[in-house]
C-alpha positions as CSV (number, residue, x, y, z in Angstrom):
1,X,-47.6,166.5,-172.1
2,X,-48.3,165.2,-175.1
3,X,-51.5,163.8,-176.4
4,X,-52.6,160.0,-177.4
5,X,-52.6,160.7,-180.9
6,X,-49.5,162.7,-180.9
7,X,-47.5,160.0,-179.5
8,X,-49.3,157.6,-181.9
9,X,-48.0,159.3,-184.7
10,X,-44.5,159.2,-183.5
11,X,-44.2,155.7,-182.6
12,X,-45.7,154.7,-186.3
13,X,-43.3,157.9,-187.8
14,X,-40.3,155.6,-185.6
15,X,-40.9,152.5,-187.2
16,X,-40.5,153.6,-190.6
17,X,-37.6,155.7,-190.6
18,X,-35.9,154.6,-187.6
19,X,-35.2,158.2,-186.2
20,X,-34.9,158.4,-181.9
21,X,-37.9,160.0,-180.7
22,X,-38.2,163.4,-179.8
23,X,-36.8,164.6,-176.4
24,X,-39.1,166.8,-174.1
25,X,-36.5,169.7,-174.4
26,X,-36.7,169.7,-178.2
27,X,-40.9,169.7,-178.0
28,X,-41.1,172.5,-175.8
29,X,-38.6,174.5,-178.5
30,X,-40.8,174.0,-180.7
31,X,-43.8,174.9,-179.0
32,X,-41.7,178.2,-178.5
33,X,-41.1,179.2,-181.4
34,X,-45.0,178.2,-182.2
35,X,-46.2,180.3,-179.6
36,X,-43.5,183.1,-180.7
37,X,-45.2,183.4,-184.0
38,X,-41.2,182.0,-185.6
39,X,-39.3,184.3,-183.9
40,X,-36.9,183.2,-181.3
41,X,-36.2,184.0,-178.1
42,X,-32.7,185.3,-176.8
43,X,-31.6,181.9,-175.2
44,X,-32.3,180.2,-178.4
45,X,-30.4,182.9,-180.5
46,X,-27.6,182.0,-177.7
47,X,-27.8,178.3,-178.5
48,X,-27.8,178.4,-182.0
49,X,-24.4,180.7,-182.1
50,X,-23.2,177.9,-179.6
51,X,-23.7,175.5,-181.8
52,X,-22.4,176.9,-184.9
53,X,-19.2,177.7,-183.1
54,X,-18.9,174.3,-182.3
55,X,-19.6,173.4,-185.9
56,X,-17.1,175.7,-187.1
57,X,-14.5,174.7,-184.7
58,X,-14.7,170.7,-185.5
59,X,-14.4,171.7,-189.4
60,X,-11.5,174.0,-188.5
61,X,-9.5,171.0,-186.9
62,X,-10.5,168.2,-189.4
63,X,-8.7,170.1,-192.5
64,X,-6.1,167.8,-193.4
65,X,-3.6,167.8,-196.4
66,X,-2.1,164.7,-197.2
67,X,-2.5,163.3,-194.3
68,X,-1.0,166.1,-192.1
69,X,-3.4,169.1,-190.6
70,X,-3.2,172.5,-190.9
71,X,-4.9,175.6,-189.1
72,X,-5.6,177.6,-191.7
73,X,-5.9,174.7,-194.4
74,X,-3.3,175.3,-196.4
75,X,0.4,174.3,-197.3
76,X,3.2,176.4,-195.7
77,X,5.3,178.8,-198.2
78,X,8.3,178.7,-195.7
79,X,9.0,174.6,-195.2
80,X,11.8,173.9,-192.8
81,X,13.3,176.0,-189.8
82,X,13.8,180.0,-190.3
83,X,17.3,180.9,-191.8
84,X,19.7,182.4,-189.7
85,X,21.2,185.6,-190.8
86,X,25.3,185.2,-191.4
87,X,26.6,187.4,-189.0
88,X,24.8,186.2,-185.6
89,X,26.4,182.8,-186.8
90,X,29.6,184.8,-186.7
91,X,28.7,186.0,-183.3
92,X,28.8,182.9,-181.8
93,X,31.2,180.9,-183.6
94,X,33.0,178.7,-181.3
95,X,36.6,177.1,-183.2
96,X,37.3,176.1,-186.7
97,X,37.4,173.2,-188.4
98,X,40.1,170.5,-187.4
99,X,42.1,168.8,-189.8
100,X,40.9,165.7,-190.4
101,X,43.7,162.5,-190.4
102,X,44.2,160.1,-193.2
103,X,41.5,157.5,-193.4
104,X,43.8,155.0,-191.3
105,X,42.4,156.8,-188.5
106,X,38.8,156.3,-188.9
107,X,37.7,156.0,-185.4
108,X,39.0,159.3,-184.5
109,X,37.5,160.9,-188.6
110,X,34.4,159.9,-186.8
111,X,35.2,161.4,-183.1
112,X,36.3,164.6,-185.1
113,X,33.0,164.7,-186.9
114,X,30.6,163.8,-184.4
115,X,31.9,166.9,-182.2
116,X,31.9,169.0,-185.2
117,X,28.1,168.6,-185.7
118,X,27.4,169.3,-181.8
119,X,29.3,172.1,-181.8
120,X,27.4,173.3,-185.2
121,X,23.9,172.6,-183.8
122,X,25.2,174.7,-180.6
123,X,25.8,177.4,-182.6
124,X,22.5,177.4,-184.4
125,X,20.8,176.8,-181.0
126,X,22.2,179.7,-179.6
127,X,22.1,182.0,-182.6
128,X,18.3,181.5,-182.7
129,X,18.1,181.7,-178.9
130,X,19.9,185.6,-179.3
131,X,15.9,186.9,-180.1
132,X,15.1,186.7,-176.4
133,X,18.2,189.1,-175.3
134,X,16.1,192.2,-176.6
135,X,18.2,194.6,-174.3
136,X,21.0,196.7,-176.1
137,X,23.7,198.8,-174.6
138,X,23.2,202.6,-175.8
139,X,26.4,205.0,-175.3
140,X,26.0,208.5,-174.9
141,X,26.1,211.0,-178.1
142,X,26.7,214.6,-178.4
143,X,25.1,217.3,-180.8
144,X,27.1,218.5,-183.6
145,X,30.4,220.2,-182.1
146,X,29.7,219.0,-178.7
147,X,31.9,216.4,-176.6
148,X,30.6,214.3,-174.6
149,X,33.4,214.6,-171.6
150,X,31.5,218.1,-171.5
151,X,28.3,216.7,-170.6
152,X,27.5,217.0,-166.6
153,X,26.3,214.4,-164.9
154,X,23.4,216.8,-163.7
155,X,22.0,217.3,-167.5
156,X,22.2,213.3,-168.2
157,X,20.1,212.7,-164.8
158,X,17.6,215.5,-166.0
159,X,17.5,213.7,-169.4
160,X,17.0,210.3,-168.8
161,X,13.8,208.8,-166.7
162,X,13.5,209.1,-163.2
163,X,14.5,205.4,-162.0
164,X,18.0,205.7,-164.0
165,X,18.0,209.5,-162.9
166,X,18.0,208.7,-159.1
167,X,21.0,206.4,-159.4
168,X,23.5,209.4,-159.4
169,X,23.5,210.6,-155.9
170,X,26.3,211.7,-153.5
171,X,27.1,211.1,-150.0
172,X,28.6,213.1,-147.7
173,X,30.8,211.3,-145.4
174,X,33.7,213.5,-144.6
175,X,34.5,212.6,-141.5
176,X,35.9,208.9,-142.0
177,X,36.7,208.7,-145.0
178,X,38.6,208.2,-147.8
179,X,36.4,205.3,-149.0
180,X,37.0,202.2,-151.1
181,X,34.3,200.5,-152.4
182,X,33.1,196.8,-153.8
183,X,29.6,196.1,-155.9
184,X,28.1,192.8,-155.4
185,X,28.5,190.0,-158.0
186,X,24.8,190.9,-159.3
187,X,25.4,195.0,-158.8
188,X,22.6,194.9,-156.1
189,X,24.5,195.9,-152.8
190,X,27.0,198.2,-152.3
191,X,29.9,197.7,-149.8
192,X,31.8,200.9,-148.5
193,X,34.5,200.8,-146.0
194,X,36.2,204.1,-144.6
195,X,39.9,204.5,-143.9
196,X,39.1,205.3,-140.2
197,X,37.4,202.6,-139.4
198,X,33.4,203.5,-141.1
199,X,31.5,200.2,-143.0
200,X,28.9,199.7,-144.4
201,X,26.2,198.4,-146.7
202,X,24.0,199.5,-148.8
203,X,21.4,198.0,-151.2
204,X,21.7,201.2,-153.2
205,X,19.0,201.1,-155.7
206,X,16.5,201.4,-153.3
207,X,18.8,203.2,-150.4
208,X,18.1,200.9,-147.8
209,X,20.6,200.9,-145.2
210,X,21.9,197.0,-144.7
211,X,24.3,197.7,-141.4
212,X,26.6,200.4,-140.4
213,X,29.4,199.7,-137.6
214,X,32.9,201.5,-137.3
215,X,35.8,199.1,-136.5
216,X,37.4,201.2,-134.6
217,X,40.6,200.8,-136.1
218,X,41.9,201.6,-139.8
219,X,40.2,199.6,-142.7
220,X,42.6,199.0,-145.6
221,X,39.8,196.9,-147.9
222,X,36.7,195.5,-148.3
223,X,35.5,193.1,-150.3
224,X,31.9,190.9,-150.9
225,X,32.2,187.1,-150.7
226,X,30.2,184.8,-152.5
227,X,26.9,186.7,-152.2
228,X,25.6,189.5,-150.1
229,X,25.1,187.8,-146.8
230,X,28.9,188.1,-145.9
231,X,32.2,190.4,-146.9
232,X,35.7,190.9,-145.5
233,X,37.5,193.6,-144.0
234,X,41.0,194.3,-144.1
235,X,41.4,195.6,-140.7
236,X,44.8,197.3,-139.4
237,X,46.1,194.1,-137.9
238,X,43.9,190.9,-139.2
239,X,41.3,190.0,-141.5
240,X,37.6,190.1,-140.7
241,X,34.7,188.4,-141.7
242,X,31.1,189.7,-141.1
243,X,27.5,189.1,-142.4
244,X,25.0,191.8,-143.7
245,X,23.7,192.4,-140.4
246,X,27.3,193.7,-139.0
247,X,27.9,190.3,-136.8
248,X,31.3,189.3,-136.7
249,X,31.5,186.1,-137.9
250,X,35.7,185.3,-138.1
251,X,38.3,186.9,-137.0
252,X,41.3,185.5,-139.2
253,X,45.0,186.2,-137.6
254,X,46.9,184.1,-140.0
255,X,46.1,186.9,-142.6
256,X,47.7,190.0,-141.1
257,X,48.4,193.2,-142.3
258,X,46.7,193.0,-145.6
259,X,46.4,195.7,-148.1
260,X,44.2,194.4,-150.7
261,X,41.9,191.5,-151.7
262,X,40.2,189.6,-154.6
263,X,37.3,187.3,-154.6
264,X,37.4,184.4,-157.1
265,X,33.4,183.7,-157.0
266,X,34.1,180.2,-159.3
267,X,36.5,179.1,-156.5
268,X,35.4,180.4,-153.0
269,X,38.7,182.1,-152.5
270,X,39.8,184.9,-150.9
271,X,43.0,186.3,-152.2
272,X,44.8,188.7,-149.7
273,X,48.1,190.9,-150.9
274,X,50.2,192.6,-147.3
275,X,52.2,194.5,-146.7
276,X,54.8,191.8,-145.6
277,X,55.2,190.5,-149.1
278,X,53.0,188.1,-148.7
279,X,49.9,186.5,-151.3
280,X,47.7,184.5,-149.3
281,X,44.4,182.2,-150.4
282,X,41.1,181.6,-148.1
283,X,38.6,178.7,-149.0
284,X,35.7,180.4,-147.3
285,X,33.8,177.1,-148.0
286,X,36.1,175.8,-145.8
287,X,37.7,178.3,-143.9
288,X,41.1,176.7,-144.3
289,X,44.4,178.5,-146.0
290,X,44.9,177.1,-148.9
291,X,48.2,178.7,-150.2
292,X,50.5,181.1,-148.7
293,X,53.3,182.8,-150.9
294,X,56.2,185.1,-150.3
295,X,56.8,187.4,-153.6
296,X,59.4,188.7,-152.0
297,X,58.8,192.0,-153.9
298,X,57.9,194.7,-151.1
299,X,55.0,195.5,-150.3
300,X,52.4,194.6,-152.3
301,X,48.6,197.3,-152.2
302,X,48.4,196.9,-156.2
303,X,46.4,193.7,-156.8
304,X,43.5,192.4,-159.7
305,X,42.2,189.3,-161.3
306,X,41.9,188.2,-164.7
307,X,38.4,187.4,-164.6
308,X,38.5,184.5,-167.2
309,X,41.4,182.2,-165.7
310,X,41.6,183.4,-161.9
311,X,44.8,184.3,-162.2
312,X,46.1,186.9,-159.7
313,X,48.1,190.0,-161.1
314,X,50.3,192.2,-158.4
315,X,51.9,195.3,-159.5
316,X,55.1,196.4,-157.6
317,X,57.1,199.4,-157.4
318,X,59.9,198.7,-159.4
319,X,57.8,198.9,-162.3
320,X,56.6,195.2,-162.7
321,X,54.0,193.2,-162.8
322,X,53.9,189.5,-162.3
323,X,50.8,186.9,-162.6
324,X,50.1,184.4,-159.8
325,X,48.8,181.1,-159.2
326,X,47.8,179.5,-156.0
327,X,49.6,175.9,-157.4
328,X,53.6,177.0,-157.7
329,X,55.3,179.1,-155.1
330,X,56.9,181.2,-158.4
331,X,55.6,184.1,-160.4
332,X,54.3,182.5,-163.5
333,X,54.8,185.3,-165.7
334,X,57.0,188.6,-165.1
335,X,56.3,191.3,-167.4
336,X,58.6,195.2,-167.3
337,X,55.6,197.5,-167.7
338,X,56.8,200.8,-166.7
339,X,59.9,202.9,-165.3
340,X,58.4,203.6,-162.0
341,X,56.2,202.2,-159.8
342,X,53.0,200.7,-160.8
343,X,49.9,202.4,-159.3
344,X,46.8,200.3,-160.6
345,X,45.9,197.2,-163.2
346,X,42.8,195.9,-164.7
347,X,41.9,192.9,-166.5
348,X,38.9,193.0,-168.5
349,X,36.5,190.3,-168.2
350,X,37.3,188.1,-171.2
351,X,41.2,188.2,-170.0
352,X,42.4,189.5,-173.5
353,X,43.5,192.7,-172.3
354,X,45.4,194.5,-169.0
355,X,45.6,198.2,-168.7
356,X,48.2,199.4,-166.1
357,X,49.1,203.2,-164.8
358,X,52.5,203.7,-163.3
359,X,54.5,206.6,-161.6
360,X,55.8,207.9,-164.8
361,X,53.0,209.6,-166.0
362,X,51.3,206.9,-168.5
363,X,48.7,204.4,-169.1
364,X,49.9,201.2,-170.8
365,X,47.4,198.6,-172.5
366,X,48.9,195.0,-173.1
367,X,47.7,191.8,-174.8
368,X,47.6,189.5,-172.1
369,X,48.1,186.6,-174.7
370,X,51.1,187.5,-176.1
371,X,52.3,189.8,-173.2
372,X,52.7,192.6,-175.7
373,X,52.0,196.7,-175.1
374,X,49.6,197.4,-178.0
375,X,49.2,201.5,-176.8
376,X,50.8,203.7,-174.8
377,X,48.7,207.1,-173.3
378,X,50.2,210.3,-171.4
379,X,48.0,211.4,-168.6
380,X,49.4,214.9,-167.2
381,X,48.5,213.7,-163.4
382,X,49.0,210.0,-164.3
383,X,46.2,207.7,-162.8
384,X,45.9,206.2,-159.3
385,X,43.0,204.0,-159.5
386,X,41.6,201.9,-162.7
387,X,38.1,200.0,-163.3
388,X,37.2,198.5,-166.8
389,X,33.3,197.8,-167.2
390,X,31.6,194.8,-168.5
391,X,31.8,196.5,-171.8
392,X,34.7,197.7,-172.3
393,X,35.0,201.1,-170.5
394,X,38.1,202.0,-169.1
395,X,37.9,204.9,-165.8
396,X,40.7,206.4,-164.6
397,X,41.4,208.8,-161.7
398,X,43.5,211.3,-161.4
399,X,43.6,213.3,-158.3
400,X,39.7,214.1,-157.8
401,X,38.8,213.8,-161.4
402,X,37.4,210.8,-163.0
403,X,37.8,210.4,-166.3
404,X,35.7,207.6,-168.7
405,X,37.6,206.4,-171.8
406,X,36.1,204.3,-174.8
407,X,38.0,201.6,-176.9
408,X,41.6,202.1,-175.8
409,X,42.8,199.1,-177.3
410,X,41.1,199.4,-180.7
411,X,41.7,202.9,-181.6
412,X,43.8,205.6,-180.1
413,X,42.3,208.0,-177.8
414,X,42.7,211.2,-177.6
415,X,40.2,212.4,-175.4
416,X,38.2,211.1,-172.7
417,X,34.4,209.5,-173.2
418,X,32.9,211.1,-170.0
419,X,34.8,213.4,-167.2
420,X,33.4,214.3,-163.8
421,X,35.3,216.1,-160.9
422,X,34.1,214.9,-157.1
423,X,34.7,216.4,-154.0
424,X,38.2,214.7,-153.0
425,X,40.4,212.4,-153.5
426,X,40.1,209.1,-155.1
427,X,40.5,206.4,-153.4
428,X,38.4,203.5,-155.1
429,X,36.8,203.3,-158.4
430,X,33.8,200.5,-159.1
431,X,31.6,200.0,-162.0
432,X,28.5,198.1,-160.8
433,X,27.7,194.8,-163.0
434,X,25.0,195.0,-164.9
435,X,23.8,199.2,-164.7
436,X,25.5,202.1,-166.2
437,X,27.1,203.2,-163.1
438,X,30.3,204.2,-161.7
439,X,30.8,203.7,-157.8
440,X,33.4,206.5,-157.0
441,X,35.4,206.0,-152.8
442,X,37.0,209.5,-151.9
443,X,37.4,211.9,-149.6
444,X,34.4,213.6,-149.3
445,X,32.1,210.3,-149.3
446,X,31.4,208.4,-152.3
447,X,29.5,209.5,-155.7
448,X,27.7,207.1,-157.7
449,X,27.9,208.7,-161.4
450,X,26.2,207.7,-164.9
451,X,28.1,206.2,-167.2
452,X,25.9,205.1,-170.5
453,X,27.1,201.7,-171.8
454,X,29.3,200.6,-169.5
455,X,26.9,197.4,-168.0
456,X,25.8,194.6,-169.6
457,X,22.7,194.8,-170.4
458,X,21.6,191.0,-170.6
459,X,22.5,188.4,-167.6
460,X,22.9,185.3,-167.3
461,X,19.7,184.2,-164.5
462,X,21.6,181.1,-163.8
463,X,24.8,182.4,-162.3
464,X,23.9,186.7,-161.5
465,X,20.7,187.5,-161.3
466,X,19.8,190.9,-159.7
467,X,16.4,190.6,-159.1
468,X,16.9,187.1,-157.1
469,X,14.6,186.3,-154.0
470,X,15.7,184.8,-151.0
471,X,14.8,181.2,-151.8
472,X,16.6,181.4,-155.2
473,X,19.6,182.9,-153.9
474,X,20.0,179.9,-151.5
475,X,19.4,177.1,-154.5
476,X,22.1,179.1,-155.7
477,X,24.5,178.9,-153.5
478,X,24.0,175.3,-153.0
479,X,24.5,174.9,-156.8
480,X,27.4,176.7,-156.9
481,X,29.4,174.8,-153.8
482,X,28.8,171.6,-155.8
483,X,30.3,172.9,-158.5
484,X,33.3,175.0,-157.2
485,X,36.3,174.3,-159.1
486,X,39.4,173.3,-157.3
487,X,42.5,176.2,-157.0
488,X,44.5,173.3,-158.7
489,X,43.2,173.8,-161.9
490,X,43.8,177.6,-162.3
491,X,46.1,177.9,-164.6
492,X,47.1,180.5,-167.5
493,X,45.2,178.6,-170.1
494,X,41.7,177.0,-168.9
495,X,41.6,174.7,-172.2
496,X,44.2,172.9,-171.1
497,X,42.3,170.8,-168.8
498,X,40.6,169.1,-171.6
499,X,44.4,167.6,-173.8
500,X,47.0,165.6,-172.9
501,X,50.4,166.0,-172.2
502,X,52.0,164.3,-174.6
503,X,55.9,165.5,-173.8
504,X,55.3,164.9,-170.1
505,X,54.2,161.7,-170.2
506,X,57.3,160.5,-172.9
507,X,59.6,162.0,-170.9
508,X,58.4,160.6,-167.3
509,X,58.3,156.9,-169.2
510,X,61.6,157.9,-170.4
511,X,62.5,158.5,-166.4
512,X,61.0,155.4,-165.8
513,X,62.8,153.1,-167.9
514,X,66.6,154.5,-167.0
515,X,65.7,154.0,-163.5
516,X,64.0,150.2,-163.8
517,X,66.5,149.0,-166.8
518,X,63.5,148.0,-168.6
519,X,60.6,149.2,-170.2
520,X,57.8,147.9,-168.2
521,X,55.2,148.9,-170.5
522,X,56.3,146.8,-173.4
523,X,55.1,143.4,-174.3
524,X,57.2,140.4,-173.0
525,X,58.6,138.3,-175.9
526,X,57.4,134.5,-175.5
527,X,59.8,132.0,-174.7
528,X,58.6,128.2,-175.4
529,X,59.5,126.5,-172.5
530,X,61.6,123.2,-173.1
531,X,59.9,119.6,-172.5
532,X,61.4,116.6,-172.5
533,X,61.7,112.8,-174.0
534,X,61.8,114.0,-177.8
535,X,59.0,117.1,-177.3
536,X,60.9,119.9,-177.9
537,X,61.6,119.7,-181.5
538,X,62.1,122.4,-183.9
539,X,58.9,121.5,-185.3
540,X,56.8,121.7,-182.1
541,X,59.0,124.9,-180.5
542,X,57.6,126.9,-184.3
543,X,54.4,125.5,-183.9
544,X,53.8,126.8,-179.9
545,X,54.8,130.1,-181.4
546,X,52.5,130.2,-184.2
547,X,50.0,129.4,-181.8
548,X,50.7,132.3,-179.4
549,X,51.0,134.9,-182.3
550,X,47.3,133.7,-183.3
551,X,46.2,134.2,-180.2
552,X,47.1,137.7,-179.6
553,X,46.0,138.4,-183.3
554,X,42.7,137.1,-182.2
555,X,42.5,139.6,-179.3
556,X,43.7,142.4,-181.4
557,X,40.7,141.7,-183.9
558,X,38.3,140.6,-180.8
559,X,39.2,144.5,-179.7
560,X,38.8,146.6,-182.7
561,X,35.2,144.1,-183.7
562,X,34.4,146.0,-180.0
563,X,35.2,149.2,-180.4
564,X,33.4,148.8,-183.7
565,X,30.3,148.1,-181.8
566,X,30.7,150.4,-179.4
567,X,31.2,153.5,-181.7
568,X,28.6,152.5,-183.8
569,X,26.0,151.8,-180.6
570,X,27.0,155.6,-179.5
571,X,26.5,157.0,-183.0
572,X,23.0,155.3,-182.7
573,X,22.2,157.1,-179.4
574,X,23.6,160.8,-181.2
575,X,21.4,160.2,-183.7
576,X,18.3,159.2,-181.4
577,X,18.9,162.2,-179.6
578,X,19.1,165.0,-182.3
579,X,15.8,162.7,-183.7
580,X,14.3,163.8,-180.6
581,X,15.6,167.5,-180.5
582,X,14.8,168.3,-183.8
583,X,11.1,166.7,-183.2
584,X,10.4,168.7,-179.7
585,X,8.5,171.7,-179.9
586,X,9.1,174.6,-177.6
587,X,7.8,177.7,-177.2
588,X,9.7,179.5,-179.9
589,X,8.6,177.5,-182.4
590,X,6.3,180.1,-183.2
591,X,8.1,183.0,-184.4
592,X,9.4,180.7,-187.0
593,X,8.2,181.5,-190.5
């Protein structure tokens, strides 16, 4: 406590000065220090840092430069958003430049150049966005004098770590097989099927076993639906459908004898190729048959998609193949490919390119677009089964050899990339999305072997994600129903969706008017009607017509003042929006210099 003279002094000390009076805290620190002889104790010394921290923070934030604060206090040397380099504009350049119309048309100048600029800030967006796909795909490189089809697959599983080193691995299956073989969409699960009857599946990364049953009865294909909680069979008679746990869910008889099947993930269907020369479609939505189609071409057990337009390519034994569509009951394209029988087709991924392999001996690589052979290989053995990777990597089998091959439609190839000999027979050949690996079906079993670059090494989380859980795999689904496309839009070009027919709608009009007598789309001519007792002068009939071509002038202009309005309210909003874009901050804002 203080004393009576003390607080004297400070009341008198208050009235001149008009300082708060001391607090008790700030006495007894005093008294401290007093009693310390001037030296502080440790919570003080604690305080006082506290304090100048503080200090030091509030003058940190209150630098300001013309109005606008900086953390270090002064002016950035780099103003505006980081250049992007050239080349990863390049990279995801989407179309060029359309010719712009004389200025009569200047609703449609403007149309042009509002979608010009989107499609110019998408670019940038996604050319800045490229940073966070870190991951590059590495190909496997010899010493000097060394190939690389020399390499075993025992030295590269020595070389690399010891998670990519256990996913080569054999399994001995002799006694059902030969096997054919289907990854899942995200390259998680593995589905085998035997020919006598052996399935089963496998999440092989971590060689769990999923199920395991034997059908009893010959298995032709198999095949993964839309994820890994169902895939089909292609039994001896009918078509099968089961779930991971080996549960059969379906037993489908209006699709008998089928040979081989594709899954079109965007469209939930099932395409099915028998041996009755038939090319069937399953909405497994749905469960309903959605096309049925007789090729009339034989038998039909060479079958592929084009990944980028769903289309359906069969290979036959006179030495053609022809493209399908589940919306017209004729092949839409029929293309020679080789003097013999075709043996196997792939489509790679961005649908520019199908290699085929036929009976006489050679591998064939065509431009989808243009339906044009670019190269022609010899294989001694000629190729029975064909796989291309995500990246570009083309295997082919040949008897119990597999043999990797690198930009066969760039350059010619004389040699293989990689070469590997299993223990039988090939029956199915795989590469699994997403991982440098190459699912091999024979004889013997199956052999999962290394291939370096041949997965993509960045995905998409949104539509394949390999390291999904449970919950996320079923928002995904439910995503993905609401929006599967329809099998009435696959077609040979995709961008057609988005024009218009110009020469079918002329000539059904044209249809229209021969079988009406009249052109119901044009504009009546106005008659005046006739009035009597002296009003239907020449005077008065020219003056109603006047009238009525005023009118319709006025609701031209009234149209065009509206679509004025209305073009200029939506240029408004384009402009709010890109206001707001350009003023959010995210996350990346940081790595901007």
């Amino acid at each position: 406590m203080a004393s009576p003279g003390e607080a004297n002094v400070n009341v008198s000390h208050v009235g001149k000065t008009k300082k708060p009076t001391a607090r008790y805290w700030q006495k007894e620190k005093k008294d401290e220090i007093k009693d310390g002889e001037g030296e502080p104790t440790i919570q003080q010394q604690d305080d006082q840092k506290a304090d100048q921290k503080k200090a030091k923070k509030r003058k940190h934030q209150e630098v300001q430069i013309h109005g606008q604060k900086f953390i270090s206090g002064k002016s950035d040397p780099f103003p505006g958003p980081a250049p992007i380099p050239a080349d990863r504009l390049k990279k995801f350049n989407r179309n060029d430049k359309v010719k712009k119309p004389s200025h009569h048309h200047h609703k449609l100048q403007d149309i042009i150049a509002n979608s010009e600029e989107a499609s110019e800030m998408a670019q940038k967006q996604a050319a800045r966005f490229d940073v966070l796909l870190p991951e590059e795909a590495g190909f496997l490189e010899g010493d000097e004098d060394e190939d690389t089809c020399m390499i075993s697959q025992e030295d590269i599983a020595d070389a690399v770590d010891i998670s990519s080193g256990a996913k080569y691995f054999n399994l001995k299956l002799s006694q059902f097989g030969p096997y054919r073989l289907d990854y899942s969409r995200t390259g998680r699960h593995l589905l085998l099927g035997g020919r006598r009857g052996h399935v089963a599946c496998i999440d092989w990364q971590s060689k769990q076993l999923m199920c395991e049953i034997n059908v009893m009865e010959s298995v032709n294909d198999v095949k993964w639906l839309h994820s890994e909680a169902m895939y089909a069979v292609a039994q001896k008679k009918w078509l099968y459908i089961y779930d991971s746990n080996g549960i059969e869910l379906h037993c489908i008889r209006k699709f008998n004898d089928v040979l081989r099947m594709q899954f079109l993930p965007y469209h939930f269907l099932l395409a099915t190729a028998s041996a009755t020369s038939f090319l069937q479609y399953l909405d497994v939505s749905v469960g309903k048959e959605v096309a049925a189609i007789c090729t009339k071409t034989g038998r039909l057990d060479v079958m592929c998609q084009n990944p980028y337009n769903a289309i359906i390519h069969l290979g036959h034994p006179n030495g053609t193949v022809t493209l399908w569509s589940p919306n017209q009951k004729e092949a839409l394209v029929k293309m020679l490919c080789h003097q013999g029988g075709v043996r196997s087709v792939t489509v790679d991924k961005t649908g520019t390119y199908m290699v085929t392999s036929g009976m006489d001996k050679k591998l064939k690589v065509y431009d989808v677009r243009a339906f044009k052979p670019l190269k022609s290989y010899f294989l001694p053995a000629g190729a029975s089964c064909l796989s291309l990777s995500q990246r570009g990597l083309l295997s082919a089998a040949t008897g119990d050899v597999v043999q990797v091959y690198r930009d066969v439609w760039s350059t010619p190839v004389t040699k293989p990339y990689m070469a590997h000999r299993v223990r039988g027979t090939v029956w199915g050949l795989n590469f699994c999305p997403f991982e440098d690996v190459l699912g091999v079906g024979h004889g013997e079993g199956f052999t999962s072997m290394l291939t370096p670059g041949a997965g993509e090494p960045n995905f998409d989380g949104l539509d394949a994600n390999p390291y999904r859980s449970a919950k996320q795999r079923q928002e995904w689904e439910v995503k993905a129903l609401l929006e599967k496309i329809q099998p009435e839009l696959i077609s040979l070009n995709p961008t057609e969706l988005g024009q218009v027919d110009n020469a079918t709608f002329e000539q059904r009009h044209k249809d229209r008017v021969q079988a009406l007598g009249f052109d119901p789309l044009a504009k009546e001519k106005f008659v005046p009607k006739f009035k009597k007792k002296g009003r239907s002068s020449t005077g008065g009939v020219e003056r109603r017509k006047k009238h009525v071509a005023h009118e319709d002038q006025r609701d031209e202009i009234r149209k065009t003042v509206e679509d004025k309005i209305k073009m200029e309210e939506e240029r408004k909003k384009t402009e709010k929006k890109k206001a707001e874009l350009s003023s959010r901050k995210s996350a990346l804002d940081r790595f901007k210099k």
